[in-house]
Structures are given as structure tokens and as C-alpha cells.
mmCIF file of the C-alpha atoms, coordinates in Angstrom:
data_MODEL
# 
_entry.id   MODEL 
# 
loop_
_atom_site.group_PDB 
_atom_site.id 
_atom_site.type_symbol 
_atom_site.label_atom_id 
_atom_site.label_alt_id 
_atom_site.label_comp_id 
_atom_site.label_asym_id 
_atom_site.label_entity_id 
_atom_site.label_seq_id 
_atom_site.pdbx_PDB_ins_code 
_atom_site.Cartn_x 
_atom_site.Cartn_y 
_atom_site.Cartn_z 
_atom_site.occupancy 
_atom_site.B_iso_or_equiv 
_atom_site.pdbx_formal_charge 
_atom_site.auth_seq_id 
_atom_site.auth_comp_id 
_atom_site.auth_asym_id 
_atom_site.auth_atom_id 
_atom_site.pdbx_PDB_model_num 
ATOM 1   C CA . UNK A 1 1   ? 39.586 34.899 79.657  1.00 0.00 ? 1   UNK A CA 1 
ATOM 2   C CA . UNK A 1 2   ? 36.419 36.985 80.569  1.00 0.00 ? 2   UNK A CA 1 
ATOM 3   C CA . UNK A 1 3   ? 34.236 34.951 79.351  1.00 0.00 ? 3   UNK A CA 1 
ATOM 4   C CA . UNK A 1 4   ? 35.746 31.305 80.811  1.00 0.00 ? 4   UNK A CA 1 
ATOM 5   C CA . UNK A 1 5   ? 36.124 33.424 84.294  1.00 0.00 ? 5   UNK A CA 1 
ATOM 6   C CA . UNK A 1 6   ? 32.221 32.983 84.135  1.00 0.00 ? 6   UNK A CA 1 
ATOM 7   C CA . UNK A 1 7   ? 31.914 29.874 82.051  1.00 0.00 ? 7   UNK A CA 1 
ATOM 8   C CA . UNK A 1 8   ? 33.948 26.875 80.947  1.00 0.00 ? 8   UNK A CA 1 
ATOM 9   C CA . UNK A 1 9   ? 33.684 23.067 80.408  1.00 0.00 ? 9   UNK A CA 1 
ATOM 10  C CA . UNK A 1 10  ? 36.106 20.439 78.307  1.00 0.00 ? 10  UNK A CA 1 
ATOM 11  C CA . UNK A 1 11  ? 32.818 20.709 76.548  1.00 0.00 ? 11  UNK A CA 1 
ATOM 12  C CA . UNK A 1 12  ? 33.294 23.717 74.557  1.00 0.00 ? 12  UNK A CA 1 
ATOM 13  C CA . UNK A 1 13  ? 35.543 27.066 74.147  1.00 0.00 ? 13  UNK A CA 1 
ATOM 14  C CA . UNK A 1 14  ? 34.889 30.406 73.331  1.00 0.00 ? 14  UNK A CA 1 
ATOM 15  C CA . UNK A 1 15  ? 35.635 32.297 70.277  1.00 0.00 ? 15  UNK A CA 1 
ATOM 16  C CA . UNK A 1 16  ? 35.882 35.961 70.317  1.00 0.00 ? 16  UNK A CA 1 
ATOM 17  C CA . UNK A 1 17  ? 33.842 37.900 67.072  1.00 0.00 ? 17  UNK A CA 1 
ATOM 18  C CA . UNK A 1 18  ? 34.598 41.194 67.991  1.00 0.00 ? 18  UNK A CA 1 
ATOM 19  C CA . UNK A 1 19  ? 35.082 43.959 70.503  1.00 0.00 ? 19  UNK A CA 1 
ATOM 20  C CA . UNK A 1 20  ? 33.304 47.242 70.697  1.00 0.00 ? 20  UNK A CA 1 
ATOM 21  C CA . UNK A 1 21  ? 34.974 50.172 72.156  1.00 0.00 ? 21  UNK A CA 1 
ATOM 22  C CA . UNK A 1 22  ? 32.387 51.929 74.139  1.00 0.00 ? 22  UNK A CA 1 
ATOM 23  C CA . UNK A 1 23  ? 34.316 54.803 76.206  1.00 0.00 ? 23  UNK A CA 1 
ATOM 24  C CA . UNK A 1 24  ? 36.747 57.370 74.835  1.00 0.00 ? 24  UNK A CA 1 
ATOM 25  C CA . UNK A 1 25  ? 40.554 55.980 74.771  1.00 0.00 ? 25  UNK A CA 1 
ATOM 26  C CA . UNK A 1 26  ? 41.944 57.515 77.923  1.00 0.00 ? 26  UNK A CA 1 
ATOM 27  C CA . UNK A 1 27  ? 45.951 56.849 79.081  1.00 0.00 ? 27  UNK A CA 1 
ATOM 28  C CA . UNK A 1 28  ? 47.894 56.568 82.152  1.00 0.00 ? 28  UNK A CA 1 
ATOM 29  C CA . UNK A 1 29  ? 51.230 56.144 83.600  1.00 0.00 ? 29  UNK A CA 1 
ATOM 30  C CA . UNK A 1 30  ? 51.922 53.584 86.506  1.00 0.00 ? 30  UNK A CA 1 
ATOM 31  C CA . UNK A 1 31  ? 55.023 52.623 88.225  1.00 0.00 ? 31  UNK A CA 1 
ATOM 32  C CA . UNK A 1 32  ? 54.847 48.895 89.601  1.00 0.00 ? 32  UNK A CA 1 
ATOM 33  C CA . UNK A 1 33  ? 56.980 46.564 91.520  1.00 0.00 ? 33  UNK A CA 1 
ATOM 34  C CA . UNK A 1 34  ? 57.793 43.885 89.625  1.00 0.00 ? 34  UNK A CA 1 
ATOM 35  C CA . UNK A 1 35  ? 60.201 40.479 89.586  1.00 0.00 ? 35  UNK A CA 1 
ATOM 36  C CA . UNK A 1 36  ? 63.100 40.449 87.486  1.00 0.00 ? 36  UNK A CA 1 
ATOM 37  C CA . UNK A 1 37  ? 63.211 36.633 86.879  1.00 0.00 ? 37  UNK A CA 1 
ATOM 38  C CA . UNK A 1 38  ? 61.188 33.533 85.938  1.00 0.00 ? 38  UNK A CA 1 
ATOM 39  C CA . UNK A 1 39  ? 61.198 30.705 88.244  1.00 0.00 ? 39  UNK A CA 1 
ATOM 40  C CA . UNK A 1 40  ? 61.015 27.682 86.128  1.00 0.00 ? 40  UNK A CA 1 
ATOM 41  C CA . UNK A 1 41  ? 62.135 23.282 86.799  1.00 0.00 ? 41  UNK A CA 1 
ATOM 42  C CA . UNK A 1 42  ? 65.864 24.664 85.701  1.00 0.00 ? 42  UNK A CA 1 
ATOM 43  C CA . UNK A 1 43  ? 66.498 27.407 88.266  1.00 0.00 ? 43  UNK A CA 1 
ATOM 44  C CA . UNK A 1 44  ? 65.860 25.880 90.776  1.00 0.00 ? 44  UNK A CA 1 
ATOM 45  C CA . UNK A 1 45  ? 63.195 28.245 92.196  1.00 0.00 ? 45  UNK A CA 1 
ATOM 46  C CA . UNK A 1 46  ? 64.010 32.059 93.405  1.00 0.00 ? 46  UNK A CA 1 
ATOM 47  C CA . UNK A 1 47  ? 63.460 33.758 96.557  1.00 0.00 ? 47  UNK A CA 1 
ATOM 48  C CA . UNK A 1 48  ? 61.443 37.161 95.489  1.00 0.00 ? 48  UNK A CA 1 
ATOM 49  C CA . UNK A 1 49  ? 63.435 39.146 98.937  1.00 0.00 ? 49  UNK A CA 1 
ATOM 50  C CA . UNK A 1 50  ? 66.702 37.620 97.592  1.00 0.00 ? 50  UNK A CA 1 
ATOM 51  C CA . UNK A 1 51  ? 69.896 40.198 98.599  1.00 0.00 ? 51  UNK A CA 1 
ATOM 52  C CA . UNK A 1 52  ? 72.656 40.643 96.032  1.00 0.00 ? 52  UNK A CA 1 
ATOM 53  C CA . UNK A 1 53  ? 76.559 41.283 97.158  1.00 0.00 ? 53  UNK A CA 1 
ATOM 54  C CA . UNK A 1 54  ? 75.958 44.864 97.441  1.00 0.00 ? 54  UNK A CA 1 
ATOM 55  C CA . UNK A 1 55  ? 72.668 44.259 100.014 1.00 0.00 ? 55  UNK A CA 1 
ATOM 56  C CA . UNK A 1 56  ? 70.394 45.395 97.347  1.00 0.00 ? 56  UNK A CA 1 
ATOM 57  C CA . UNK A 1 57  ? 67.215 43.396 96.277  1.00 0.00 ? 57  UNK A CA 1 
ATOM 58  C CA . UNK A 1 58  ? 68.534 41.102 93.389  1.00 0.00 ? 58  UNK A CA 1 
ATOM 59  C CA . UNK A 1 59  ? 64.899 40.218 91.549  1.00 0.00 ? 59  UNK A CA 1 
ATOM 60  C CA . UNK A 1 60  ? 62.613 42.985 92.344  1.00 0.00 ? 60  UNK A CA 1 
ATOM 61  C CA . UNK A 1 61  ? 62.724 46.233 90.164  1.00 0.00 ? 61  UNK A CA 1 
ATOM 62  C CA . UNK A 1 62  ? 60.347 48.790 89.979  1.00 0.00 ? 62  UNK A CA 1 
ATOM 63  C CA . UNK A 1 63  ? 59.172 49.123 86.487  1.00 0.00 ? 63  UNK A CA 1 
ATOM 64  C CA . UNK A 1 64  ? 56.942 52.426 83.994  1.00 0.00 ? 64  UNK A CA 1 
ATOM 65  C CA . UNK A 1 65  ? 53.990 51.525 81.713  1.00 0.00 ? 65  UNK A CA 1 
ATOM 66  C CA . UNK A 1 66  ? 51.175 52.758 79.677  1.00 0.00 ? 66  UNK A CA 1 
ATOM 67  C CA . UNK A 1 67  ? 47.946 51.862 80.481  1.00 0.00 ? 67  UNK A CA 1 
ATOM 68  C CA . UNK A 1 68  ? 44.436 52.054 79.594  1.00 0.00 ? 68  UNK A CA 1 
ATOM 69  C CA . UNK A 1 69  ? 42.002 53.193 81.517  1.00 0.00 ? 69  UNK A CA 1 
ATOM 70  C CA . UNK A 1 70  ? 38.080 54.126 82.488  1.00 0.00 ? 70  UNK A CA 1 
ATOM 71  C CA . UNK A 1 71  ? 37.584 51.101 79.664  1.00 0.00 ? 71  UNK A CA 1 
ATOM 72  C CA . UNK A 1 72  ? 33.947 50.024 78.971  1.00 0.00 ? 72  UNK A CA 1 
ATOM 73  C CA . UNK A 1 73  ? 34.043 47.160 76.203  1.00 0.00 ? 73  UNK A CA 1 
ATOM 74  C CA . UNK A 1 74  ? 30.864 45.162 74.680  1.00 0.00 ? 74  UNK A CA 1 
ATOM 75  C CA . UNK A 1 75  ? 32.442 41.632 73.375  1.00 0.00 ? 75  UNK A CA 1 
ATOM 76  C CA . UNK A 1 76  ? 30.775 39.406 71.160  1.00 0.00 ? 76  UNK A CA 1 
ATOM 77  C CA . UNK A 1 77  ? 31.650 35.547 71.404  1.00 0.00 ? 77  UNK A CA 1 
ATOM 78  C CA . UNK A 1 78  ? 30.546 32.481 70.257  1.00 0.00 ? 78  UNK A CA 1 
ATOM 79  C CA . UNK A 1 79  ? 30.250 29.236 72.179  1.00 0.00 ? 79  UNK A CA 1 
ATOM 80  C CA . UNK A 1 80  ? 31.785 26.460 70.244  1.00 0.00 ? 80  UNK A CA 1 
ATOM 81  C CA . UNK A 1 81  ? 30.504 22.707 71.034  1.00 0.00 ? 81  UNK A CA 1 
ATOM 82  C CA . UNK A 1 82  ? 33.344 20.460 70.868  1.00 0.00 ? 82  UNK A CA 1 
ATOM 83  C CA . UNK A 1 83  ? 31.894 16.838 70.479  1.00 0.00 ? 83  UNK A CA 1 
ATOM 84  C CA . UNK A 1 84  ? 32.333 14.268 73.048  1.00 0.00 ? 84  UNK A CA 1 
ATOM 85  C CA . UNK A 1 85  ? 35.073 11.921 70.462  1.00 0.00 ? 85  UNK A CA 1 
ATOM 86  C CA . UNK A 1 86  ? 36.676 14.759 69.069  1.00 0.00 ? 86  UNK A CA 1 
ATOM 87  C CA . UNK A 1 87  ? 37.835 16.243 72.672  1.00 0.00 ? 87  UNK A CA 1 
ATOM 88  C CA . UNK A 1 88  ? 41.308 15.905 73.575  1.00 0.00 ? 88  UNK A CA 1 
ATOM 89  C CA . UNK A 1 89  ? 42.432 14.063 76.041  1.00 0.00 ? 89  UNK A CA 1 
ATOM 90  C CA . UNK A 1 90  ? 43.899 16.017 78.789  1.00 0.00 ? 90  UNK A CA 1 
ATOM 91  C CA . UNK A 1 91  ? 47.542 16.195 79.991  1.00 0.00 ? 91  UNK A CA 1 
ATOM 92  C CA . UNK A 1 92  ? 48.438 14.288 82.787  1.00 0.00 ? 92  UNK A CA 1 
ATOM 93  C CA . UNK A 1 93  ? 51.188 15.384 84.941  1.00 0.00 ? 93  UNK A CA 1 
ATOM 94  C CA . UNK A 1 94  ? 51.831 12.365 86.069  1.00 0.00 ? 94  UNK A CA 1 
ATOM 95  C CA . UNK A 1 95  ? 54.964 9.985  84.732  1.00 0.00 ? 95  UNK A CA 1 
ATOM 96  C CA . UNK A 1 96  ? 53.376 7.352  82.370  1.00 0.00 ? 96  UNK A CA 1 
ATOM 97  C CA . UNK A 1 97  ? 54.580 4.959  85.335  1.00 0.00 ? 97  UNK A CA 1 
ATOM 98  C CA . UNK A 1 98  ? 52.531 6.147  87.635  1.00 0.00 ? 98  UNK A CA 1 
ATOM 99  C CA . UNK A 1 99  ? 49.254 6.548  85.600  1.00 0.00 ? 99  UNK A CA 1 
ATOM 100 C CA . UNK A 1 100 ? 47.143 3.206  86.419  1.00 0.00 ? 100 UNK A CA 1 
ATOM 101 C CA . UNK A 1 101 ? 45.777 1.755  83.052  1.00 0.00 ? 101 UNK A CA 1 
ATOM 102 C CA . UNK A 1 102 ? 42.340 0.436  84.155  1.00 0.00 ? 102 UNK A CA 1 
ATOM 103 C CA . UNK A 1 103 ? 41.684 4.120  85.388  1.00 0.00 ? 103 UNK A CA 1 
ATOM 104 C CA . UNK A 1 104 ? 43.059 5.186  81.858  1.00 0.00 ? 104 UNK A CA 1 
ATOM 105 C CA . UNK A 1 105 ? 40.635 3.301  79.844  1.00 0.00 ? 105 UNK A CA 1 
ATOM 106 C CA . UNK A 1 106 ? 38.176 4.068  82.049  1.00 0.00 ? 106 UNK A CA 1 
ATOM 107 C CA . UNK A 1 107 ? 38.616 7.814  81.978  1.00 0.00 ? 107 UNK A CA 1 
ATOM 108 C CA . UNK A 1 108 ? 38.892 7.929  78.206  1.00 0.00 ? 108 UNK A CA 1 
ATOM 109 C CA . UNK A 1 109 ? 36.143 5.772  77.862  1.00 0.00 ? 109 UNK A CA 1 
ATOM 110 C CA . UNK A 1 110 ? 33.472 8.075  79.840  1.00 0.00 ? 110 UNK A CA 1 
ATOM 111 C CA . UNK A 1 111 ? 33.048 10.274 76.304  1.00 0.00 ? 111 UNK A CA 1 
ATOM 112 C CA . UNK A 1 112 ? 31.235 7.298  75.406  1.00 0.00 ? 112 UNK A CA 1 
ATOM 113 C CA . UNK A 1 113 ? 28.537 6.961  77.953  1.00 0.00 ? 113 UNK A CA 1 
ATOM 114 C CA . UNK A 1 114 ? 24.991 8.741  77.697  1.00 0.00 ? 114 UNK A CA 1 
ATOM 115 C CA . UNK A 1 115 ? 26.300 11.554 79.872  1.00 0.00 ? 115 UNK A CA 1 
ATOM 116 C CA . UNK A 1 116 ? 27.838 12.937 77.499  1.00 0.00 ? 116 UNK A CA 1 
ATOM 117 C CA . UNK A 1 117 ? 25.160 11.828 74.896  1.00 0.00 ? 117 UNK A CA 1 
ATOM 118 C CA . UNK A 1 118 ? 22.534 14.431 76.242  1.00 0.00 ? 118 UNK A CA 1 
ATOM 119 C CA . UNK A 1 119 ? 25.048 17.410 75.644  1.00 0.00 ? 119 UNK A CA 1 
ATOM 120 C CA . UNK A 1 120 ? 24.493 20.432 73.095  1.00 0.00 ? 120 UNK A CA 1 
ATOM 121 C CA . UNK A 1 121 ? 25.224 23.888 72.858  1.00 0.00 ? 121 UNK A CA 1 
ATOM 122 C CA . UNK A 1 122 ? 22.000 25.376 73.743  1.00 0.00 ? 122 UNK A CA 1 
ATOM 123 C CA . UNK A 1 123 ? 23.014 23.347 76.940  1.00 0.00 ? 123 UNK A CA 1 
ATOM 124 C CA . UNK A 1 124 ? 25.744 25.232 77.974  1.00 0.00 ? 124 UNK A CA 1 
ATOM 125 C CA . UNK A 1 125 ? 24.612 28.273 76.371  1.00 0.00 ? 125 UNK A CA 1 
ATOM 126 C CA . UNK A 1 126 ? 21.562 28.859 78.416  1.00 0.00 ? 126 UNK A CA 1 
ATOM 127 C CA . UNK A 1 127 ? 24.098 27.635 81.789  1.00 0.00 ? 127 UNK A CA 1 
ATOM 128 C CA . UNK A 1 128 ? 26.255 30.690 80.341  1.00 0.00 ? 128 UNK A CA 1 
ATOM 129 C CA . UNK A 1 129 ? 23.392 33.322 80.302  1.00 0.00 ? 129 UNK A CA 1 
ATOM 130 C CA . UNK A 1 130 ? 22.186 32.447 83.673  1.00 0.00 ? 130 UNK A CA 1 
ATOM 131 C CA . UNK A 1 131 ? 25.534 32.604 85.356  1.00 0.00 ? 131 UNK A CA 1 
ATOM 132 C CA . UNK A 1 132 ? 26.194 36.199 83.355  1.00 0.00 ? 132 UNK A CA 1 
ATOM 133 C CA . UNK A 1 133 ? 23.043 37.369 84.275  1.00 0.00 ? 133 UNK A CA 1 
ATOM 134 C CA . UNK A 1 134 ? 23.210 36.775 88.456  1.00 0.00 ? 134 UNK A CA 1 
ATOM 135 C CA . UNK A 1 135 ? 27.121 38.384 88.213  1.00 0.00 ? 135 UNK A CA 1 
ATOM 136 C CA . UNK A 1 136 ? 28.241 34.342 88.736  1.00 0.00 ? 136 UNK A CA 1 
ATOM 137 C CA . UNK A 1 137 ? 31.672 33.836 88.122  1.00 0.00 ? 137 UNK A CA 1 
ATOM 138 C CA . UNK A 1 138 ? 34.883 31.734 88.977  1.00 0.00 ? 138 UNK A CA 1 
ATOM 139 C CA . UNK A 1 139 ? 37.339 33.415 89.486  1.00 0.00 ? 139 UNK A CA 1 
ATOM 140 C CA . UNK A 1 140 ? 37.386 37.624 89.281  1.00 0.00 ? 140 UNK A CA 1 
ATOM 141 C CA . UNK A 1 141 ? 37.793 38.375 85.779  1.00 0.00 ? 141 UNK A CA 1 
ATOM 142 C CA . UNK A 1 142 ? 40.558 40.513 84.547  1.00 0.00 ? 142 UNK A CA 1 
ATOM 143 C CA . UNK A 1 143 ? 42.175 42.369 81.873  1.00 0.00 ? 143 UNK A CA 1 
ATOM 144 C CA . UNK A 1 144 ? 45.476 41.780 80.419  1.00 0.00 ? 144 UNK A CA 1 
ATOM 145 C CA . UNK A 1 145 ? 46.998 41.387 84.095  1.00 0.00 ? 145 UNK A CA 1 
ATOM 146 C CA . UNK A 1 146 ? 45.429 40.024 87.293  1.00 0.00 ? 146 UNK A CA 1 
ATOM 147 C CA . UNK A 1 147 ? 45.830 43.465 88.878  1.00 0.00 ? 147 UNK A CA 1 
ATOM 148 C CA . UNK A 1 148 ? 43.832 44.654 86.291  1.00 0.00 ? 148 UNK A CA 1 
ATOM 149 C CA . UNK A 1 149 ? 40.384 43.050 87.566  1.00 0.00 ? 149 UNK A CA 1 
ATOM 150 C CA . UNK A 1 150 ? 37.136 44.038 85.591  1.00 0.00 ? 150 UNK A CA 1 
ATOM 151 C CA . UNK A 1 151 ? 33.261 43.405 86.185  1.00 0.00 ? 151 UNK A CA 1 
ATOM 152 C CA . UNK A 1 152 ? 30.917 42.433 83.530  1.00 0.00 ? 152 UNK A CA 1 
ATOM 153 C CA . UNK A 1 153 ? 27.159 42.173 82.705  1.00 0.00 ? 153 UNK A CA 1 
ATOM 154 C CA . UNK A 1 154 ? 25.040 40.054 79.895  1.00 0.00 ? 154 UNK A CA 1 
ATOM 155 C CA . UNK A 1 155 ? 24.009 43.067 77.827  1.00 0.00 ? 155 UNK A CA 1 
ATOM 156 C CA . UNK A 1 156 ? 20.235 43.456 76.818  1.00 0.00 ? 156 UNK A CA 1 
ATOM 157 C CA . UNK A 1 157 ? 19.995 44.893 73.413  1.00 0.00 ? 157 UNK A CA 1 
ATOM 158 C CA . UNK A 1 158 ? 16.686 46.026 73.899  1.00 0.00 ? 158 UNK A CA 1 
ATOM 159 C CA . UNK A 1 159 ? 17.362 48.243 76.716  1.00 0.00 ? 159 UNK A CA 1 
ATOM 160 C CA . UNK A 1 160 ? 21.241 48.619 75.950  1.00 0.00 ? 160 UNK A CA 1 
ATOM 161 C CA . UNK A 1 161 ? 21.407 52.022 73.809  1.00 0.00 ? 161 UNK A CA 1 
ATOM 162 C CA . UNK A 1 162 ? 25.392 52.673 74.099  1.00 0.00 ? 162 UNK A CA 1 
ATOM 163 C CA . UNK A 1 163 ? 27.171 53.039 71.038  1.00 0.00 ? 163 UNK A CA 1 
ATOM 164 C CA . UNK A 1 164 ? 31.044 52.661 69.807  1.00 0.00 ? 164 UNK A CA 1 
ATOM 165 C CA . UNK A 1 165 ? 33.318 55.214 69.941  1.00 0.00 ? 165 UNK A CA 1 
ATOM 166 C CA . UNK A 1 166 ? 33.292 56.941 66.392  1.00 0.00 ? 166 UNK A CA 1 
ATOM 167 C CA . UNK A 1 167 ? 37.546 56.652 66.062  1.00 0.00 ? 167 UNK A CA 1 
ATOM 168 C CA . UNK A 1 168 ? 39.432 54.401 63.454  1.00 0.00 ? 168 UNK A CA 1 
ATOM 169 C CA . UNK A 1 169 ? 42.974 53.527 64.145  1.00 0.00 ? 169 UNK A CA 1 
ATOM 170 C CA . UNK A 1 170 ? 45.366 50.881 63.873  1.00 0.00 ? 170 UNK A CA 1 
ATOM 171 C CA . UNK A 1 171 ? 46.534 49.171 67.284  1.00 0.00 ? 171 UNK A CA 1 
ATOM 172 C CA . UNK A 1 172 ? 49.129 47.480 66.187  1.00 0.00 ? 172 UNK A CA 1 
ATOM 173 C CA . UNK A 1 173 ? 50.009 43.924 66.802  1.00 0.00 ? 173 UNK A CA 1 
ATOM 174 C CA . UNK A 1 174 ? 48.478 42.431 69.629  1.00 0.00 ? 174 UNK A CA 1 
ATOM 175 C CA . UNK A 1 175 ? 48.705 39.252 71.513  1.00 0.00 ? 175 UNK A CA 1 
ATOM 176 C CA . UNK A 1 176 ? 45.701 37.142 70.546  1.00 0.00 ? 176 UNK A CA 1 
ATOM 177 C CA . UNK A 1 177 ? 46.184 34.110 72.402  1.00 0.00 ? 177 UNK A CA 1 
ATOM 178 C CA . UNK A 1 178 ? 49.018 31.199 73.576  1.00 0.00 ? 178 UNK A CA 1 
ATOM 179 C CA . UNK A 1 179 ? 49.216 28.711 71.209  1.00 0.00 ? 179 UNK A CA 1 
ATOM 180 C CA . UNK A 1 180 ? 49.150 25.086 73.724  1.00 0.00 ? 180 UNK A CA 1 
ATOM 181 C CA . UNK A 1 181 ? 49.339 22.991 70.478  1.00 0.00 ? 181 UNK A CA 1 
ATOM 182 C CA . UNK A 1 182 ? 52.370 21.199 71.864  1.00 0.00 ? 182 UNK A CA 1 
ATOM 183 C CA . UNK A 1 183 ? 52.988 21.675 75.444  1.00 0.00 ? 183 UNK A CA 1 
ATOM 184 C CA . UNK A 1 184 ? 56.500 21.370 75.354  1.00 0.00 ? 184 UNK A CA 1 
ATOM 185 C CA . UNK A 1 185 ? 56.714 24.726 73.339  1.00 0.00 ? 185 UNK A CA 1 
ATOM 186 C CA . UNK A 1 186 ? 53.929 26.864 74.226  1.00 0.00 ? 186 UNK A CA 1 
ATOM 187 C CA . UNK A 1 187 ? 54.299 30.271 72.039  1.00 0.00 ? 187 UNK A CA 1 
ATOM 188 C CA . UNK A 1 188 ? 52.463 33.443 71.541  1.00 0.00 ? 188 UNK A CA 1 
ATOM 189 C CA . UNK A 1 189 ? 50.259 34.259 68.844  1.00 0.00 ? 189 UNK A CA 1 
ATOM 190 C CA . UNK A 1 190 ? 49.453 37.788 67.931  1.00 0.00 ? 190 UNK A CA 1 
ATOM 191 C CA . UNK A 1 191 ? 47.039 39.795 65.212  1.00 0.00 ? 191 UNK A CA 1 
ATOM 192 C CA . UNK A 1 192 ? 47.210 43.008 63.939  1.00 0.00 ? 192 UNK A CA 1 
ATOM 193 C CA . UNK A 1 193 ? 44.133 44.661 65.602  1.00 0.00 ? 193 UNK A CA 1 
ATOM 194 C CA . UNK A 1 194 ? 42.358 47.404 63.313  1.00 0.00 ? 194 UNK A CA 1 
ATOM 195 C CA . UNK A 1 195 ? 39.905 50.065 65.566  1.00 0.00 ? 195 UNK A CA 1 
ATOM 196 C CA . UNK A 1 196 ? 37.066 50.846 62.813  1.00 0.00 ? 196 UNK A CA 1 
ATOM 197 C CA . UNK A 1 197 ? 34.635 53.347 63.858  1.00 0.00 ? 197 UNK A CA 1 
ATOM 198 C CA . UNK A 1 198 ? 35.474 51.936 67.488  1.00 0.00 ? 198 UNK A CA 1 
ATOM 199 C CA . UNK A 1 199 ? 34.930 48.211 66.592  1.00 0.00 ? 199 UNK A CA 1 
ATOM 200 C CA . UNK A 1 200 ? 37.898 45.771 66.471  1.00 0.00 ? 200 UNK A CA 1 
ATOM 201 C CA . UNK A 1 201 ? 36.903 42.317 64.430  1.00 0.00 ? 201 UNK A CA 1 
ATOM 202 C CA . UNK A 1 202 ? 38.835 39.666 65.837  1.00 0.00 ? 202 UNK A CA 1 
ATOM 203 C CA . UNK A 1 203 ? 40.069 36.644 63.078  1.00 0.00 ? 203 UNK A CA 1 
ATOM 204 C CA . UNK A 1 204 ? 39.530 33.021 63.408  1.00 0.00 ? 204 UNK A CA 1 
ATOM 205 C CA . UNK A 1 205 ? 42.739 31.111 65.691  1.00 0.00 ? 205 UNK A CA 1 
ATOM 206 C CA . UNK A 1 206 ? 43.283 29.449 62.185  1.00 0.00 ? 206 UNK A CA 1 
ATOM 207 C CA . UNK A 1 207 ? 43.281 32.296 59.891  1.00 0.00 ? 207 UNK A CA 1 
ATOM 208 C CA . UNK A 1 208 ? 46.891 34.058 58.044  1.00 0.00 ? 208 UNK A CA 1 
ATOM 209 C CA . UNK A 1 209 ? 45.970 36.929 59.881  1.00 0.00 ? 209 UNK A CA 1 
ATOM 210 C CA . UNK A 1 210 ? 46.895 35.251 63.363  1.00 0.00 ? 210 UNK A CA 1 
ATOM 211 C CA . UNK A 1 211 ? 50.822 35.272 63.104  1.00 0.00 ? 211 UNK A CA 1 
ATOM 212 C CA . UNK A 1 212 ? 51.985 32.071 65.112  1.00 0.00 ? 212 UNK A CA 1 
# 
């Protein structure tokens, strides 16, 4: 998410190599006000200020966790060039009814035409770098949740001397990413994330290491 908060296109999608851990692991307890239900087509919506029989809030609750914190990561990714005919075509929203055919055709059509003939990754790459570089970004980046919002800079490795953390642990299963192959059932997928000498590597989405 950090790096398609400064970056992203139909065109392509990022894959993350690894992670280097570049400040000691440091902990903290929050408390934080948090909604006891998920609004979703069924319910019927919810109403966050919502009273319950006894006049007490019904959906807020006020919740502990464990957090990292003073992080500093280096993350290594790879941009990875979709072609214009293998791209798939985007969800529409809309009933089928409603979607006009012409407009269709001519939508699905446009990964013909020469504008997408003159695209490449060094392209999008070199866009990527230049955004990174003047702090450029679309929306605030964050970490794990929204709340958590982080800054980031396009490292120089000639003039950047920090170095991992020299710890080795395992972290445990971690989420690695939502799985959107069918959107009626989107699920979590999660990897078992090894700290080695205070880099993680991160597996390929289609790899038995990524349980689905």
C-alpha cells in the first residue's frame, strides 16, 4: 500500500522482495475507540451514536492493543508490467442492464490502440522515482491502519549508510495481502514472516508459503 499511495496504474502492480528492519523493535500499549459492527448491503447500515435499552452506546467500545513503534523500514519492490491484452477488465458496479454495449466494446477495445502500444516498465518506473523523490503521493501513506500514517523517501544507496537491525526471530503469521480473485469472496492471505539478521524476505503471491 506504500508504494501504490505514491504510484499506481491498471498498468502494473507492485511486488514486495523484502523488508529491512532498520530501528530497534520498540512496543506500546494504546487504548482506541472503536465500532463494534460491520455495516454491510444486509444490515441495513448502522448509526455509529446508536443507544441500546439501557442508554448505553450499542456499537462503540473502547478496545487494548500492541503496537509498534519509532519504526524505520527500507522496502524493496519490484514494478511488474502487466501487458495491455493480458489486463483484466475491471468490475463494473453497474447491473449488466445498465452498462451500454457500444461504450463496452469501446472501453475494452482501447488496450488495442497505440496508447497503450508506447508503454513499458522503464515508463512507469522512472514516473515512480520522480514522484518518490519530490515526496509526491496520493493519498498519505500508512501502516497497517489509516491512523497509523507514515512518510517515506527513495533511498540513495550511495549516500544511505543505515544498516538492519542484527536480531533473528520468527513473527509469526502475518497478513500478506487480500486475495480479490473472485469478488464475491474476497479472503485473507497470510505468510509466516521470518526476521533474519533484521531482514524479512517476502514470497511470491503464488508461492505454498502464502497460505490462502
Amino acid at each position: 500500500a506504500v508504494f501504490e499511495a505514491i504510484f499506481w496504474k491498471p498498468a502494473f502492480y507492485w511486488k514486495i522482495k523484502k523488508i529491512e528492519v532498520l530501528n530497534k523493535i520498540k512496543w506500546i500499549n494504546l487504548r482506541r475507540n472503536e465500532v463494534g459492527a460491520v455495516a454491510s448491503d444486509k444490515s441495513g447500515g448502522i448509526y455509529i451514536d446508536e443507544l441500546d435499552s439501557q442508554g448505553k452506546l450499542k456499537y462503540r467500545q473502547q478496545r487494548a492493543g500492541l503496537f509498534l513503534k519509532d519504526v524505520k523500514y527500507r522496502i524493496y519492490a519490484d514494478l511488474v508490467f502487466i501487458p495491455p491484452k493480458k489486463r483484466k477488465e475491471i468490475d463494473n458496479p453497474l447491473p449488466e442492464y445498465l452498462v451500454d454495449a457500444d461504450e463496452k466494446e469501446q472501453l475494452l477495445s482501447r488496450a488495442l490502440t497505440e496508447e497503450h502500444a508506447h508503454e513499458n516498465p522503464a515508463k512507469y518506473n522512472a514516473m515512480f522515482e520522480r514522484r518518490a523523490k519530490k515526496g509526491q503521493c496520493f493519498f498519505q501513506p500508512y501502516l497497517g491502519c489509516r491512523e497509523f500514517s507514515c512518510f517515506f523517501k527513495l533511498i540513495d544507496f550511495e549516500h544511505d549508510t543505515a544498516t538492519p537491525i542484527d536480531e533473528t526471530r520468527d513473527l509469526g503469521f502475518m497478513l500478506y495481502d487480500m486475495d480479490y480473485s473472485d469478488c464475491e469472496n474476497i479472503k485473507p492471505a497470510f505468510f509466516r514472516a521470518k526476521l533474519e539478521h533484521g531482514t524479512v524476505i517476502v514470497p511470491d503471491w503464488n508461492s505454498e508459503e502464502v497460505r490462502k
